[in-house]
C-alpha positions in Angstrom: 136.7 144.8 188.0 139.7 146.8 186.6 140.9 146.0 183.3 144.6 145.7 184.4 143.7 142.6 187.3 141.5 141.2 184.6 143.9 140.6 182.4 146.8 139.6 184.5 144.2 136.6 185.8 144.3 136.1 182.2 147.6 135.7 181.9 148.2 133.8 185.0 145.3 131.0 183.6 147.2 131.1 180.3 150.1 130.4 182.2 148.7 127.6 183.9 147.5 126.2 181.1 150.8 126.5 179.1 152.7 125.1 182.0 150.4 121.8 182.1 150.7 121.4 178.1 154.6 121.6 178.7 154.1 119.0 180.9 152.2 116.9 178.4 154.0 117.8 175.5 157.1 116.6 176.7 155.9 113.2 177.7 153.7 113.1 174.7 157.6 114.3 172.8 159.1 111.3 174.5 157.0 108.6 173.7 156.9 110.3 169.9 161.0 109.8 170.3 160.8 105.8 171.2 158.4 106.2 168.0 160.3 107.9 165.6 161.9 111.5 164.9 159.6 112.8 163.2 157.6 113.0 166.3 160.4 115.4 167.5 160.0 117.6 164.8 156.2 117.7 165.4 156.8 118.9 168.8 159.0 121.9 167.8 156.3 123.1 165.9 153.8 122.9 168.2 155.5 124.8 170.8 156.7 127.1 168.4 153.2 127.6 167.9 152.1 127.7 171.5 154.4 131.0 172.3 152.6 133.0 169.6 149.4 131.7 170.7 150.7 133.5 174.5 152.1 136.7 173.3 149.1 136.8 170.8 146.6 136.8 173.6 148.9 139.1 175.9 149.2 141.7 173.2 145.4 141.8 172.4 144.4 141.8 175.9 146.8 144.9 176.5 145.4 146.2 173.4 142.1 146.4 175.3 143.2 147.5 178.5 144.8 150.5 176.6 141.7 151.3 174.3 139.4 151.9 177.7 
């Protein structure tokens, strides 16, 4: 299989995967609001960390399609 499909089916599951933790997040967030803000504050951190998580994966996987 060639290294660039490979990793764009890697980036399209990552996708997926970050579209149905959105999803979750959010109504996990809005549960955390009827609980308290500092739910809130918990889920700004965690998506913070989610979109490093993404264009951590996305660079390394480019980083291997342009070392072969």
């Amino acid at each position: 299989c060639g290294k660039e499909i490979c990793c764009l089916k890697e980036i399209q599951v990552i996708d997926i995967y970050s579209k149905i933790y959105i999803k979750f997040s959010s109504f996990q967030s809005f549960i955390n609001n009827l609980v308290s803000t500092i739910g809130r504050r918990r889920f700004r951190l965690e998506r913070r960390r989610r979109t490093t998580f993404t264009k951590f994966t996305i660079w390394s996987c480019w980083l291997s399609v342009t070392a072969n």
